[in-house]
SERO-4910 file (N, C-alpha, C, O; in steps of 0.05 Angstrom, whole numbers):
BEGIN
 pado doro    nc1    nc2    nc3   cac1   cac2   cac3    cc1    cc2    cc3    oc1    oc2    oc3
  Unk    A   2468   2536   2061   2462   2523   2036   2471   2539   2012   2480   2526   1993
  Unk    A   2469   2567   2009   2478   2581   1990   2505   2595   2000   2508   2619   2007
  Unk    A   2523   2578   2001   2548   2596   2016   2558   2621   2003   2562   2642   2016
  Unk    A   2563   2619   1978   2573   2633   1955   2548   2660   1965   2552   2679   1981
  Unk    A   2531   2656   1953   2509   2680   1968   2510   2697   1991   2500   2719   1994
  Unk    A   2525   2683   2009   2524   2687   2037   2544   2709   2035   2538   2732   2043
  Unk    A   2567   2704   2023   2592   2713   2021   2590   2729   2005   2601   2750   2014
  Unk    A   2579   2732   1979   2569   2761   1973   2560   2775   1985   2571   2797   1986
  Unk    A   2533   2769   2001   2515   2785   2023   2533   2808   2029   2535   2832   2022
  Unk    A   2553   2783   2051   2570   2796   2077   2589   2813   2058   2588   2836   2065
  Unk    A   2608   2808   2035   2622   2833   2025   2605   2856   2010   2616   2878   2010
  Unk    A   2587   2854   2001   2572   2882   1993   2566   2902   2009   2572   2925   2008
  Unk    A   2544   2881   2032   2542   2897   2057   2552   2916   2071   2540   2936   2080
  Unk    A   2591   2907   2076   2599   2929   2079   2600   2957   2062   2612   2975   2075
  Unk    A   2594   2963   2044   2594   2990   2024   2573   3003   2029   2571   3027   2024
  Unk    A   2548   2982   2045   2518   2991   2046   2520   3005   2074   2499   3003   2086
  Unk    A   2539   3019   2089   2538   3021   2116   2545   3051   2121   2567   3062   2117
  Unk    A   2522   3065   2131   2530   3095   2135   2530   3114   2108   2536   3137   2111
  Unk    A   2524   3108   2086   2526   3124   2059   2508   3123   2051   2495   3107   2064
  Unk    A   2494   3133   2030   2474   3127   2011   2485   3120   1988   2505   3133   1982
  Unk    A   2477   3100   1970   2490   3084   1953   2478   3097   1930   2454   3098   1930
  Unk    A   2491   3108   1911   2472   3116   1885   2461   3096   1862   2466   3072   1862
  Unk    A   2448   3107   1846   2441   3079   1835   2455   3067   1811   2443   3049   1799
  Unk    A   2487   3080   1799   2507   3071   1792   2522   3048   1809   2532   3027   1803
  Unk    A   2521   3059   1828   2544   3040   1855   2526   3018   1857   2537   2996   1859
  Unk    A   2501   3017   1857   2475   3000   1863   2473   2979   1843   2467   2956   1848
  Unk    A   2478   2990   1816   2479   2971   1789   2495   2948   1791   2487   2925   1788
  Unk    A   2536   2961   1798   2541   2938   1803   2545   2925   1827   2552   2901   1826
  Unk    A   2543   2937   1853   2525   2911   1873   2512   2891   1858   2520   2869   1851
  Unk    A   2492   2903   1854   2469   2874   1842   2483   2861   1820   2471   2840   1816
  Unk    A   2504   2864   1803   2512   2847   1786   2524   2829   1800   2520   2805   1800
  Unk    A   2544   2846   1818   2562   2824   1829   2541   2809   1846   2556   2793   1856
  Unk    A   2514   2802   1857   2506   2792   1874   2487   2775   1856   2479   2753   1865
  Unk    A   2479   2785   1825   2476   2766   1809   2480   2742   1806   2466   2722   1810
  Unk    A   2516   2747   1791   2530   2726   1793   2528   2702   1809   2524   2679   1802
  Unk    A   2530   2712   1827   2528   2694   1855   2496   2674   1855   2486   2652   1859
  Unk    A   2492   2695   1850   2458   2682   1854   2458   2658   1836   2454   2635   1846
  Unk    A   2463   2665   1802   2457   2651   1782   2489   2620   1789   2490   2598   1779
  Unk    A   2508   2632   1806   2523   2601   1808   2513   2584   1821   2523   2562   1819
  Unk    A   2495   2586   1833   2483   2575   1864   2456   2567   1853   2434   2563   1865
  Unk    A   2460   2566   1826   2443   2560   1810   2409   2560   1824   2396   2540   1831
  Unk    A   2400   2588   1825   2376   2592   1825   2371   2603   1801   2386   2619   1790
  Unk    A   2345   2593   1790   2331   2606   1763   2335   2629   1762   2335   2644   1781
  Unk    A   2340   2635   1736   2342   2663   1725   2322   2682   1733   2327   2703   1744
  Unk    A   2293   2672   1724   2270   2688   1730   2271   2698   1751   2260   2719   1756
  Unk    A   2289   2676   1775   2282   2687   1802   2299   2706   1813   2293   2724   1828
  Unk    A   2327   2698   1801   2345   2717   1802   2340   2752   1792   2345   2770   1807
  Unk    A   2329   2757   1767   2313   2777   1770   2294   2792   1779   2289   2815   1773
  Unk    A   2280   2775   1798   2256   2788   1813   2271   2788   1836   2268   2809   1847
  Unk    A   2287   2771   1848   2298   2784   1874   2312   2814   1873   2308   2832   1890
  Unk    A   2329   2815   1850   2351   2829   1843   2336   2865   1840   2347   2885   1848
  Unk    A   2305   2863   1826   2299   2889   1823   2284   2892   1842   2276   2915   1842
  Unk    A   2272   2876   1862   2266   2880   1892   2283   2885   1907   2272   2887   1929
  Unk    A   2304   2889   1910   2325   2885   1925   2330   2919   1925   2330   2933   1946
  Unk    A   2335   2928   1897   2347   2957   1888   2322   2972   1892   2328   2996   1894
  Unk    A   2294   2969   1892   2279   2982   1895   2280   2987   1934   2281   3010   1942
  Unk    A   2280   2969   1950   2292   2979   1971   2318   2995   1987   2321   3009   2007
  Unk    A   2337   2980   1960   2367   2997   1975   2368   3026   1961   2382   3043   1972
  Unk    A   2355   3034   1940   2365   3064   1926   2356   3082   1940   2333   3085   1947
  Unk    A   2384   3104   1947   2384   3128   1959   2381   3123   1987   2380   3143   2002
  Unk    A   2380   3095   2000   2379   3088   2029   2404   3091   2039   2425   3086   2028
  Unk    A   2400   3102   2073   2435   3099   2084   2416   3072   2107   2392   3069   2113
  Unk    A   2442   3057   2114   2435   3038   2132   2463   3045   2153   2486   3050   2145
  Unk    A   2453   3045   2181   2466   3044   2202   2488   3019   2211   2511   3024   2219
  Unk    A   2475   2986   2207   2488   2966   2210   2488   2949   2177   2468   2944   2165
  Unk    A   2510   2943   2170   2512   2918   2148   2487   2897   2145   2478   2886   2124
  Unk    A   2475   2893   2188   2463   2880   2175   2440   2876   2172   2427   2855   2171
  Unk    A   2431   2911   2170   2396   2922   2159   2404   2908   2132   2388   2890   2127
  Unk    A   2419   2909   2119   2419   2906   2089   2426   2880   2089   2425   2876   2065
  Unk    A   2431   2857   2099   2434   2827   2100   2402   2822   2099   2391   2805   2085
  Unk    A   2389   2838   2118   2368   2825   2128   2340   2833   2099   2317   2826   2094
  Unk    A   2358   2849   2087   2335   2861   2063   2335   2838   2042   2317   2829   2029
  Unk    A   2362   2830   2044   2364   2804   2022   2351   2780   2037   2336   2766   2024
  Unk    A   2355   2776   2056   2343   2752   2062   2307   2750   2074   2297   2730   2085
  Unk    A   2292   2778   2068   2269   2782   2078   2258   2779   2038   2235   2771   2032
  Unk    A   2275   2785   2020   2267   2782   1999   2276   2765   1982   2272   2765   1958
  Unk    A   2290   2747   1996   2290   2716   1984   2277   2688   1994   2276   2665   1985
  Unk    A   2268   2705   2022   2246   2692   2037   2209   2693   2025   2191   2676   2025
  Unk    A   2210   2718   2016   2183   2729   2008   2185   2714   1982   2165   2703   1972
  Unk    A   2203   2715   1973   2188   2708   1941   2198   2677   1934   2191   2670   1911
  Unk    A   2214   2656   1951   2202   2630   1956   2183   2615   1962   2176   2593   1953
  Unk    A   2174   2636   1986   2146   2636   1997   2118   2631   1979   2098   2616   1980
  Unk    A   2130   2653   1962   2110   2654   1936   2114   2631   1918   2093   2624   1907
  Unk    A   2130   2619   1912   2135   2590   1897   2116   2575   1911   2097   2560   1904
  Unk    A   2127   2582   1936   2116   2548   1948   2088   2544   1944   2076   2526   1932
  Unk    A   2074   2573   1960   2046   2579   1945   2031   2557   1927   2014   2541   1934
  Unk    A   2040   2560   1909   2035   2562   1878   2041   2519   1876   2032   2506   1858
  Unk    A   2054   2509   1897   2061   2486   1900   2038   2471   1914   2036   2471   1939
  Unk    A   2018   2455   1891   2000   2432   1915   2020   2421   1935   2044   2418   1928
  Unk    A   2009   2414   1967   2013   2395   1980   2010   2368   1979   1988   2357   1981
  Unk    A   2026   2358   1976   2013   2324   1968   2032   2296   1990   2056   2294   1993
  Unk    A   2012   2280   2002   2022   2261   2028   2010   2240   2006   1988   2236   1997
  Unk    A   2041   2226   2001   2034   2199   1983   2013   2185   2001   1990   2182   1993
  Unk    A   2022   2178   2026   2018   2163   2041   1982   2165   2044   1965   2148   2039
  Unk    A   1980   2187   2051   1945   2189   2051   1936   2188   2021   1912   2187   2015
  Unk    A   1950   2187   2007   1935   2192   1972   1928   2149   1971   1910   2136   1962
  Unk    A   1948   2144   1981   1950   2113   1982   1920   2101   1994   1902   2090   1981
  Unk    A   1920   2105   2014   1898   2111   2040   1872   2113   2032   1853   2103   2044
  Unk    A   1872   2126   2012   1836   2142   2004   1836   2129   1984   1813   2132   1976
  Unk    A   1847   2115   1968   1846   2107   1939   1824   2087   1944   1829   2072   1963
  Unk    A   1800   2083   1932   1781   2048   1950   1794   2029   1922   1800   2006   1928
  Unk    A   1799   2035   1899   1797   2010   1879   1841   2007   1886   1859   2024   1885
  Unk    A   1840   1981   1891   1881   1979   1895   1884   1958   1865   1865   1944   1857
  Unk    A   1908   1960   1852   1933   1976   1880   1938   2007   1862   1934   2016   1840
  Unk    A   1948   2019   1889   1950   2051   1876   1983   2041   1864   2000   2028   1875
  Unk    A   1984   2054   1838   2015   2053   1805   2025   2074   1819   2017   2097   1821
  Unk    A   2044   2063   1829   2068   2091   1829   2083   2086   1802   2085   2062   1798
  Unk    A   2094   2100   1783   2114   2093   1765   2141   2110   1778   2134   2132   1789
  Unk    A   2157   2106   1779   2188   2120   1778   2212   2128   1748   2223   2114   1731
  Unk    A   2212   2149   1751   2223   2151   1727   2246   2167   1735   2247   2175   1758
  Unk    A   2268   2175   1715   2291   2187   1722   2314   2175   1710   2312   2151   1705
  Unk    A   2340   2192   1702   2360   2177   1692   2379   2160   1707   2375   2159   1731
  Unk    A   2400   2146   1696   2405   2129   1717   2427   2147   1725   2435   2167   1712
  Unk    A   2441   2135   1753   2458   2154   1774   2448   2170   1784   2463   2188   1792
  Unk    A   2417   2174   1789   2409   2198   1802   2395   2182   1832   2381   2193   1848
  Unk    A   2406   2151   1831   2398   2134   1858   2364   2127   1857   2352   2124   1879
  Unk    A   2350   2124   1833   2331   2122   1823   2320   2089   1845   2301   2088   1860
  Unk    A   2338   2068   1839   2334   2037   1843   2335   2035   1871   2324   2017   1885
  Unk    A   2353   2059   1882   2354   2052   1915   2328   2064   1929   2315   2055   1948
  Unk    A   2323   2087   1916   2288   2104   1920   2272   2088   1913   2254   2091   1929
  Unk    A   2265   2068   1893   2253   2049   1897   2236   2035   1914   2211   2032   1915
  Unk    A   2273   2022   1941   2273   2007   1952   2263   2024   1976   2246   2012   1989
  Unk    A   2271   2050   1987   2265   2068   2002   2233   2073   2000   2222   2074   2022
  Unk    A   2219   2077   1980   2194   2084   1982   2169   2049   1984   2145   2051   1988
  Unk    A   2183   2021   1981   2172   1997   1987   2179   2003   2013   2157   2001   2025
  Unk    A   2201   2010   2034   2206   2013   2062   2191   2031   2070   2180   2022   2090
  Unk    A   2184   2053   2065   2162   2074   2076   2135   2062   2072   2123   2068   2092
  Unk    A   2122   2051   2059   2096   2038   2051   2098   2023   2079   2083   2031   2097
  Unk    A   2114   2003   2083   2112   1979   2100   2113   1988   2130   2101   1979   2149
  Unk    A   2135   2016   2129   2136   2025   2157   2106   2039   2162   2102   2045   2185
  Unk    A   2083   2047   2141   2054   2056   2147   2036   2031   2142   2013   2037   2136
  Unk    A   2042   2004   2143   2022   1983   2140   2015   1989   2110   1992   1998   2107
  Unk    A   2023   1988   2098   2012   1983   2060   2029   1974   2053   2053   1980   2053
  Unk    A   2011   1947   2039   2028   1930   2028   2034   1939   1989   2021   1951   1972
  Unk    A   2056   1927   1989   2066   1928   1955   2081   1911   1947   2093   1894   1960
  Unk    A   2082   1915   1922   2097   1894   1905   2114   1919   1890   2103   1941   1885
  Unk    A   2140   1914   1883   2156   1915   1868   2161   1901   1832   2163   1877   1824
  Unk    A   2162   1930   1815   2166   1915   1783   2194   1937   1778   2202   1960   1784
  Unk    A   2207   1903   1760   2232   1911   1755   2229   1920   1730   2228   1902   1713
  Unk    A   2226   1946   1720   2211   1957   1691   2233   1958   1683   2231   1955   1659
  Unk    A   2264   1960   1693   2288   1962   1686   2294   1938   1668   2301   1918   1680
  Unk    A   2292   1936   1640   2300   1907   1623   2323   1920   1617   2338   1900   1617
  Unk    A   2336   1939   1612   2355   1944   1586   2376   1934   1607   2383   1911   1608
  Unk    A   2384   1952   1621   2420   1960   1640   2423   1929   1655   2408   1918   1670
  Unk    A   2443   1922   1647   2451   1900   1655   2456   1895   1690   2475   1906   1700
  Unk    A   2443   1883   1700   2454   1876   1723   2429   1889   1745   2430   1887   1769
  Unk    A   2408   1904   1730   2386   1920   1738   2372   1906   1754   2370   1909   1779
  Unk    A   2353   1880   1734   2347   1863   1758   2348   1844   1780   2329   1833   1791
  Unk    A   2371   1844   1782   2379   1831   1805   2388   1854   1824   2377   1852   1846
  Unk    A   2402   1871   1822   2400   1902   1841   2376   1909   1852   2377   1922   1874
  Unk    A   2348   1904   1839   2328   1908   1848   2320   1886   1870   2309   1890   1891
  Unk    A   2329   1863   1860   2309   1836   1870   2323   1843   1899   2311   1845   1920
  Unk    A   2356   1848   1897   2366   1844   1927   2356   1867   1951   2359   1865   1975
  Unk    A   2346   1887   1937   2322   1901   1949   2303   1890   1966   2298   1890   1990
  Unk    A   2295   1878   1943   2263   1866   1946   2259   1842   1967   2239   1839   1981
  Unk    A   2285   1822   1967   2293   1810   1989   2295   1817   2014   2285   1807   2034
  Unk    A   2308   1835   2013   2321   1850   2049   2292   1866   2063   2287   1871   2086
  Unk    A   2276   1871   2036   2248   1886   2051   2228   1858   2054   2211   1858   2072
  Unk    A   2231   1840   2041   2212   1823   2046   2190   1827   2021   2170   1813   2024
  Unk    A   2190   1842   2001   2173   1846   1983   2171   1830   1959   2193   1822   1951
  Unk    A   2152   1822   1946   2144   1811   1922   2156   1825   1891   2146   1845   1880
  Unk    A   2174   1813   1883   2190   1831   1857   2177   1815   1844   2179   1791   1849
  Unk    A   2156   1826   1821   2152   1821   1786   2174   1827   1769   2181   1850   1768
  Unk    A   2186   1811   1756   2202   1813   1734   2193   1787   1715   2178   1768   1718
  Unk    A   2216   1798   1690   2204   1778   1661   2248   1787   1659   2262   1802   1671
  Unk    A   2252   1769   1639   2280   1763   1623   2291   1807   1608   2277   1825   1598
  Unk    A   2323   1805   1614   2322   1822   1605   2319   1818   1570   2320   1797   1557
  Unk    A   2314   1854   1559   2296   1851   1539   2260   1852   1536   2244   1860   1519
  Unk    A   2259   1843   1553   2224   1834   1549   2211   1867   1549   2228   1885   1555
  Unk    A   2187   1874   1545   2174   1897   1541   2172   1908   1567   2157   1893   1581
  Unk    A   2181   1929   1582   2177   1940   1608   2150   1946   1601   2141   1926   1612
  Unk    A   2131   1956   1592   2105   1959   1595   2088   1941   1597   2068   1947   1609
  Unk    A   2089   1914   1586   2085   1875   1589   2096   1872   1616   2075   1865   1627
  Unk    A   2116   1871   1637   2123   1868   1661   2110   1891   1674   2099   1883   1695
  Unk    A   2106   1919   1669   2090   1936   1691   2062   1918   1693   2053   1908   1714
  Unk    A   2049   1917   1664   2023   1913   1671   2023   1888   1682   1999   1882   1683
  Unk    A   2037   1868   1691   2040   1835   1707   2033   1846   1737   2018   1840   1756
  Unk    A   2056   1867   1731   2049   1874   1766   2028   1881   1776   2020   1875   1798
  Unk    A   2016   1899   1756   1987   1912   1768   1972   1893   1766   1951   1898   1779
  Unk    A   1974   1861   1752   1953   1841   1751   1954   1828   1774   1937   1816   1788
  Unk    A   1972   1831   1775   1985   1809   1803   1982   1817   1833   1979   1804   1854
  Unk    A   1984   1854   1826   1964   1859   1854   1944   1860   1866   1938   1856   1890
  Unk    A   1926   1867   1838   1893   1864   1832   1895   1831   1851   1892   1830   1875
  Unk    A   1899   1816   1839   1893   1788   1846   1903   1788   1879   1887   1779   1897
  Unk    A   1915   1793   1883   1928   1789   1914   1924   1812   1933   1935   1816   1955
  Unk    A   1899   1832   1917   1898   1850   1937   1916   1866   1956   1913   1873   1979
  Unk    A   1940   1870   1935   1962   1901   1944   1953   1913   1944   1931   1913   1933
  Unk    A   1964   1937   1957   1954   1964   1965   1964   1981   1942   1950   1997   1930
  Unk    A   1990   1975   1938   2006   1983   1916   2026   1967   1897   2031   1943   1901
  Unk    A   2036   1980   1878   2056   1974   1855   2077   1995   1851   2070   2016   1840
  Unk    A   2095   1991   1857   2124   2007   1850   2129   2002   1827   2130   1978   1823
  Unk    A   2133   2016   1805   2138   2011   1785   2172   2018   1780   2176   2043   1779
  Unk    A   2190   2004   1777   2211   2018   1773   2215   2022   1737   2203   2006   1723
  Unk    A   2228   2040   1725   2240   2044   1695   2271   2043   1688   2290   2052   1701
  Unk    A   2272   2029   1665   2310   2041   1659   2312   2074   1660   2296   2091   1652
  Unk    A   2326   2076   1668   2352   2097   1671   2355   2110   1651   2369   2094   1639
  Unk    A   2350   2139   1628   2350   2145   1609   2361   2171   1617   2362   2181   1640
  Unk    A   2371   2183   1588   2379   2208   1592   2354   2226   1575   2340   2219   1556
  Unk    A   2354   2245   1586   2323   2260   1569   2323   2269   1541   2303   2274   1528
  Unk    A   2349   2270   1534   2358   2279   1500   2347   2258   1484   2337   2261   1462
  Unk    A   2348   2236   1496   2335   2207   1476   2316   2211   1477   2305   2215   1498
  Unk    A   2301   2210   1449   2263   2213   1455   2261   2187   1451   2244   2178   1466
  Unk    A   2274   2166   1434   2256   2134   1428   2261   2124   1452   2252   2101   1451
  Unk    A   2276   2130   1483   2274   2124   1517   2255   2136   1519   2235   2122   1516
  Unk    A   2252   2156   1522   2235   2172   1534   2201   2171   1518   2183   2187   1524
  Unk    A   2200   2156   1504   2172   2147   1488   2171   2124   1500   2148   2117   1507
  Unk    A   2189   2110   1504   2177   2080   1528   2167   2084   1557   2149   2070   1568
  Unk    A   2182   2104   1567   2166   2118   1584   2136   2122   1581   2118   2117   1597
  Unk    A   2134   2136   1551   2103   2141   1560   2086   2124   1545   2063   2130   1541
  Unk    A   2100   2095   1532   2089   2077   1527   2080   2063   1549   2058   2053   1546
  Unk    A   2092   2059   1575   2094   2046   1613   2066   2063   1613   2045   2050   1611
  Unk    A   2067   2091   1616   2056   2102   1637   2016   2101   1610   1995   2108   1620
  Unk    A   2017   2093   1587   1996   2098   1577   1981   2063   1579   1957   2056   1578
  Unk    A   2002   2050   1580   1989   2021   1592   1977   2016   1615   1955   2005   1618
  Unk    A   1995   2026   1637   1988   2025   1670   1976   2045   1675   1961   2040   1694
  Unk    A   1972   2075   1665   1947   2094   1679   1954   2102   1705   1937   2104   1723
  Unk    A   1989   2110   1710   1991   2100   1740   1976   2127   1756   1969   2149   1749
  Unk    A   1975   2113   1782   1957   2141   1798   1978   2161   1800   1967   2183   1799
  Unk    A   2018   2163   1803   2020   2175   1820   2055   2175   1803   2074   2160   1805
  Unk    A   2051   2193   1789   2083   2185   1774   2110   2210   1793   2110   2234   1797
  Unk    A   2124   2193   1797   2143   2205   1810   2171   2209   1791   2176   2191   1775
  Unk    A   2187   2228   1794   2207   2242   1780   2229   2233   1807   2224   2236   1831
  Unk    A   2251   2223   1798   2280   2219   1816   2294   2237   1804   2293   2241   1780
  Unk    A   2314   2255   1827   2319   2276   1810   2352   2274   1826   2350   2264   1849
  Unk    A   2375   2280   1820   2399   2279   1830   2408   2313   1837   2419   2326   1819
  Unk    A   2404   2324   1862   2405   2343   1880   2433   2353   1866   2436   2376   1858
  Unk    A   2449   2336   1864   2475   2341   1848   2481   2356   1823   2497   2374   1817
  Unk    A   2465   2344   1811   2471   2348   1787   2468   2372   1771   2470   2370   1746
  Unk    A   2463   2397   1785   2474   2420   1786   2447   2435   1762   2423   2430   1762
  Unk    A   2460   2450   1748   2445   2458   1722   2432   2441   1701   2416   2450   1686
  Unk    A   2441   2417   1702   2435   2387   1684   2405   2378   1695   2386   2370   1681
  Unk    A   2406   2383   1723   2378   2376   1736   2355   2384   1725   2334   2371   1725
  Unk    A   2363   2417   1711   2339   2438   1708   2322   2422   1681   2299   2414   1679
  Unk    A   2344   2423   1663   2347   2400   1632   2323   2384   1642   2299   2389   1640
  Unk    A   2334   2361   1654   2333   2338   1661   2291   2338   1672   2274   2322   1664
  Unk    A   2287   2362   1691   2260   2363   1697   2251   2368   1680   2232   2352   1676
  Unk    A   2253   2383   1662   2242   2406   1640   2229   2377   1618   2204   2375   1615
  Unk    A   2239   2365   1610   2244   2336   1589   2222   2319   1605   2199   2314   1599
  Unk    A   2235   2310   1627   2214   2292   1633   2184   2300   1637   2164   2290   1628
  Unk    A   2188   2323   1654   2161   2341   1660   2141   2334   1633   2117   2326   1634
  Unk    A   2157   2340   1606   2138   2349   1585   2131   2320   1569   2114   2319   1551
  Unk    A   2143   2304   1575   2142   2274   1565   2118   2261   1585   2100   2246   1577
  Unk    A   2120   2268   1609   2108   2241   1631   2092   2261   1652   2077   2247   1666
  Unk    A   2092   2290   1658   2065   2303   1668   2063   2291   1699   2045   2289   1715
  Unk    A   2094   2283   1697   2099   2274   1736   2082   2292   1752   2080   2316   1747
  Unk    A   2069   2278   1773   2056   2293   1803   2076   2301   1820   2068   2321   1831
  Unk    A   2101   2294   1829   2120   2301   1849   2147   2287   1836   2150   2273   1816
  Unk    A   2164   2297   1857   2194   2291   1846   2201   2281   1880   2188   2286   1900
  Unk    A   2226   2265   1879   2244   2260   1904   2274   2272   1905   2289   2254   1897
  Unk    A   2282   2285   1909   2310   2299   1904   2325   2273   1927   2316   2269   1950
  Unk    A   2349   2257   1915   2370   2244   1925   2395   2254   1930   2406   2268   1913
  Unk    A   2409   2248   1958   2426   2257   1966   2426   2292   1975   2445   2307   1971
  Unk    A   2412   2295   1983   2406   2316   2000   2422   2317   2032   2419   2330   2052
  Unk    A   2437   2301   2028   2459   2300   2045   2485   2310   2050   2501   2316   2068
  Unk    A   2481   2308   2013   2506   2319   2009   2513   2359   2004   2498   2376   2014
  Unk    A   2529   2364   1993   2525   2400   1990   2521   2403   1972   2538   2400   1954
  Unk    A   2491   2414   1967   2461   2418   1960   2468   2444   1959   2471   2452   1982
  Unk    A   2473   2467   1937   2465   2492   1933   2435   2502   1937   2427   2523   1947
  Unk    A   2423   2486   1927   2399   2492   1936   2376   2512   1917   2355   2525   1922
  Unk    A   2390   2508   1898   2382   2522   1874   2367   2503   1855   2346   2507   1841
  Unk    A   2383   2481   1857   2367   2453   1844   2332   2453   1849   2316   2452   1830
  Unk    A   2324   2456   1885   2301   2452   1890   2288   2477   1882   2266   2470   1875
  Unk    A   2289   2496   1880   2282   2515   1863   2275   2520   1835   2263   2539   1826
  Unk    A   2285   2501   1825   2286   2503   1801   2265   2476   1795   2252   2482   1775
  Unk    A   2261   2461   1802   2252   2441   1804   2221   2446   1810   2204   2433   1798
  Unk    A   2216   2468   1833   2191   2485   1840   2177   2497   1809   2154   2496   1799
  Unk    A   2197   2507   1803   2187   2539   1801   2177   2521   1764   2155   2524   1753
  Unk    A   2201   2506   1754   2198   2493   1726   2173   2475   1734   2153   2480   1719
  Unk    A   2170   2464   1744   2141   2442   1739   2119   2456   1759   2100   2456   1744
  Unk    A   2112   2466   1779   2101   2465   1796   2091   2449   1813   2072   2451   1828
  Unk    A   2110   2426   1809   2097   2401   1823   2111   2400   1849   2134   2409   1853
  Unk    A   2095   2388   1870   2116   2384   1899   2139   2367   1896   2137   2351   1877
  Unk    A   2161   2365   1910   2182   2356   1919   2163   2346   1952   2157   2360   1971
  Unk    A   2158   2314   1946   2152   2307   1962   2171   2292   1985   2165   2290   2009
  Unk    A   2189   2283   1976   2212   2260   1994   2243   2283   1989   2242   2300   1971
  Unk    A   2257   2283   1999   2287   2279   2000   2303   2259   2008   2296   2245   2027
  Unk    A   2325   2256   1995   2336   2233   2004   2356   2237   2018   2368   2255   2006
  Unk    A   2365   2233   2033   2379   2235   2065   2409   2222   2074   2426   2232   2088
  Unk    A   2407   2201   2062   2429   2181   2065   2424   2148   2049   2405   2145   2033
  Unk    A   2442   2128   2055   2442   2107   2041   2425   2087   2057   2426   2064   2048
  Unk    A   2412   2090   2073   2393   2068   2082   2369   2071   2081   2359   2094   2078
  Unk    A   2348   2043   2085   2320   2048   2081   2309   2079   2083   2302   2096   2067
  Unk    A   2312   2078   2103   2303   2099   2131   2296   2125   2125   2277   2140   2131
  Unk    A   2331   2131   2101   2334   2157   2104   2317   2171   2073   2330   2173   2052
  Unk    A   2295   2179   2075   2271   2185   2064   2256   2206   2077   2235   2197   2087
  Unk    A   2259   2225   2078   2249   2246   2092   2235   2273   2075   2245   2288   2058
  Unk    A   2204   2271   2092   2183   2291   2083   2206   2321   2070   2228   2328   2080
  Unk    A   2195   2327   2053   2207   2355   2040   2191   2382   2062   2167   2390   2065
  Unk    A   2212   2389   2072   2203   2415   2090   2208   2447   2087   2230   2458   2089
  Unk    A   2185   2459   2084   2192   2475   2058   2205   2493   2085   2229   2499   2085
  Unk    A   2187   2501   2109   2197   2518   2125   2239   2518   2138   2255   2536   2142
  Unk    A   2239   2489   2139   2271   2481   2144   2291   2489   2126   2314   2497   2130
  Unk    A   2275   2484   2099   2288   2495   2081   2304   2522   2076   2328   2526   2070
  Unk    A   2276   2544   2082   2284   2568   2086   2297   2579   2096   2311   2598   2088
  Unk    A   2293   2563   2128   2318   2570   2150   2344   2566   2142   2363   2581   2145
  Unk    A   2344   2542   2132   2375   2538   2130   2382   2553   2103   2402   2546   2091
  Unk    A   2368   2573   2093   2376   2581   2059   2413   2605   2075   2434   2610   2063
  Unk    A   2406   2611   2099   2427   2634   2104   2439   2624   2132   2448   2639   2151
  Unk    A   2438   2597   2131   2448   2579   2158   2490   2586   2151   2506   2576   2167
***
């Protein structure tokens, strides 16, 4: 997952073999392994706490094999993830659903658009149904043309109940339909979907918390694009401080994921990364595993 890292590791390593490294030669190691760190975009903060843990073990050390000293980086980028995660509630939508007695439990969804926001949607009405809870679907999306009907053909193929109103109409007037409409029909839940915004707009990003101060939702979720590199960090930071999301879903986790995104995503909100997204069908929705994670950080 951090290849670039890896490949630092393995070329420093060799200099760390049979010598004692002084703590000039040591300085720029760790720059050059900086670098690396900070492309692979892990937080800065973290990049410095690995970086002077790291030199507090290698100064004036001789190591026999390259890869005592692989194993120092990866025992201290293990330890102090560890410590993130810590610091990270556990949270199972699914049982939060479960225990709620007054329905339907508000998910809202929020996130900019292209980050596969409408298909997570459709993915989290397919996980409800594959645990017996029922929901309804709201197309909060009025502005982006072509929004609600992308949703409805969702909402079709799962078999689910889509609330919508004309585009234009007040997304916070269509959320609250839905929550009326479940009340009355006794859903379990309400998906709330939102337009697609970028976080620099605050009069978007105030309808957001115009939605979420109407509906009260139980359980606001953040769509976050795995991709989208250093923009992601932005992107949490904004919403985080607008909307006070409970968890995030990172999409396309399929694809090559530095892996610095979910890190950053930890460490800036403290909120869980509850779902990953996996691929392009219902299905592929999968629990966030912090342990798998780790393993694969030097796979």
């Amino acid at each position: 997952m951090l290849d670039k890292v890896k490949n630092a590791v393995s070329n420093i390593s060799k200099i760390a073999v049979e010598k004692q490294i002084s703590e000039k030669e040591l300085d720029k190691v760790m720059e050059n392994l900086t670098i690396e760190l900070l492309e692979s975009e892990i937080p800065f903060d973290l990049v410095e706490q690995i970086s002077e843990n790291i030199k507090k073990q290698m100064i004036d050390k001789k190591f026999a094999r390259s890869d005592e000293f692989k194993e120092i980086i990866k025992s201290e980028f293990t330890s102090t993830i560890k410590k993130i995660f810590q610091k990270v509630e556990d949270v199972d939508l699914i049982q939060l659903i479960n225990s709620k007695e007054s329905k339907p439990f508000k998910i809202l969804i929020v996130g900019i658009n292209g980050s596969g926001k409408t298909t997570t949607v459709a993915k989290i009405g397919h996980l409800l149904k594959e645990n017996n809870i029922s929901s309804v679907i709201v197309a909060g999306d009025t502005f982006r043309s072509g929004a609600i009907e992308q949703i409805k053909e969702h909402a079709d193929r799962l078999e689910l109940k889509l609330i919508s109103q004309k585009y234009g109409s007040d997304p916070a007037a269509v959320a609250r339909d839905g929550v009326e409409y479940s009340k009355t029909h006794n859903i379990d839940a309400v998906i709330i979907d939102t337009s697609g915004r970028v976080q620099t707009n605050s009069n978007l990003m105030q309808e957001v918390l115009k939605i979420k101060n109407v509906v009260n939702p139980d359980f606001t979720v953040f769509i976050g694009d795995s991709l989208a590199g250093n923009d992601l960090v932005s992107q949490t930071h904004e919403f985080f401080k607008f909307t006070e999301f409970n968890g995030s879903i990172l999409t396309k986790v399929d694809a090559d994921v530095k892996g610095g995104a979910i890190l950053s995503i930890l460490s800036e909100t403290g909120k869980p990364i509850i779902y990953i997204g996996t691929g392009q069908e219902y299905k592929d929705l999968e629990k966030f595993n912090e342990e798998r994670f780790l393993s694969g950080l030097f796979q």
